[in-house]
Each structure stands twice: as C-alpha cells, then as structure tokens.
N, C-alpha and C positions, 0 to 999 in steps of 0.2 A: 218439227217446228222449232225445236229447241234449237237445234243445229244451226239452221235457217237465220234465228232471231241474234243466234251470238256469230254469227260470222259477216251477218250485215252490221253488226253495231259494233267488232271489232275492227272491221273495215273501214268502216267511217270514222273509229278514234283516230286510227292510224291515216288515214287523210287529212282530218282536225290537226293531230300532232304532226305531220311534216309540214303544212300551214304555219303552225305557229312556229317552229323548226325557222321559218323561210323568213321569216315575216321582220321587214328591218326597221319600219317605223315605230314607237313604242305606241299607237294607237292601235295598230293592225297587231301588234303583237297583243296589245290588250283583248281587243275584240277576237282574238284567236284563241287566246286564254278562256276567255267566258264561254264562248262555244265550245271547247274539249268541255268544260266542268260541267256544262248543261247534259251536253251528251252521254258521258260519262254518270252522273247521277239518273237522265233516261234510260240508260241501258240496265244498268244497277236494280232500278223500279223495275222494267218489265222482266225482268227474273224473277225478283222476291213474289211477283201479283203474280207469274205462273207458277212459283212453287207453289204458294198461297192454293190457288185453286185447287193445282194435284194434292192436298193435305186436307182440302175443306170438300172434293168435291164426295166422297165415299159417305161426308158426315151429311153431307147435303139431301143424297140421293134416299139417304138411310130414313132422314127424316120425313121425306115427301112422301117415300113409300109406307111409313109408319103411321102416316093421316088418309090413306089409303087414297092416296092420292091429289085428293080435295082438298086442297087448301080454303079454308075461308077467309075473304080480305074484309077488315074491319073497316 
C-alpha cells in the first residue's frame, strides 16, 4: 500500500511541477505553486498518519486485548 501511496503522489508532484515548469502567466504559475505545496504537504501527511498507525497499532491491539476485549463507552 506503501508503495502504491508514494508512487501516485510522487507522480502527481511531478505533473504539479511540470505545470508550474509550464505555466507563463504569473497567476497560473501562482495557482500551480499552491497546488504542488498543497500536495506536497498531503502526501507528507499521509505517510506520517501510516507510520503513525504501524507504531500505534501493536500498542492498540495490546490494549483491547488487555480489557479482554470489552471496552466500555462512558
């Protein structure tokens, strides 16, 4: 999935950046600007939030099983 997630979002920087590469009016180079940076900080996120999970999910599973499964919701 790793894989998957960073070769579509590397791919679309690189479409972002030859856009803004292209882009001769200073609005369209603006607006091409903001979309790599947007993108760029998405892509950024959706790594950190799966590494996040693989680090948190062992502590997770550890603690559901250690309530024997029942959680009770207040």
């Amino acid at each position: 999935m790793l894989l998957i997630v960073g070769a579509a979002g590397a791919l679309y920087c690189v479409v972002l950046g030859v856009k803004f590469a292209k882009a001769e009016e200073p609005q369209d180079r603006e607006k091409a600007k903001g979309a790599l940076k947007i993108a760029i900080i998405g892509f950024v996120l959706i790594f950190v939030l799966i590494l996040a999970l693989k680090l948190l999910m062992p502590i997770m599973v550890n603690w559901v099983n250690s309530n024997g499964g029942n959680i009770a919701l207040h």
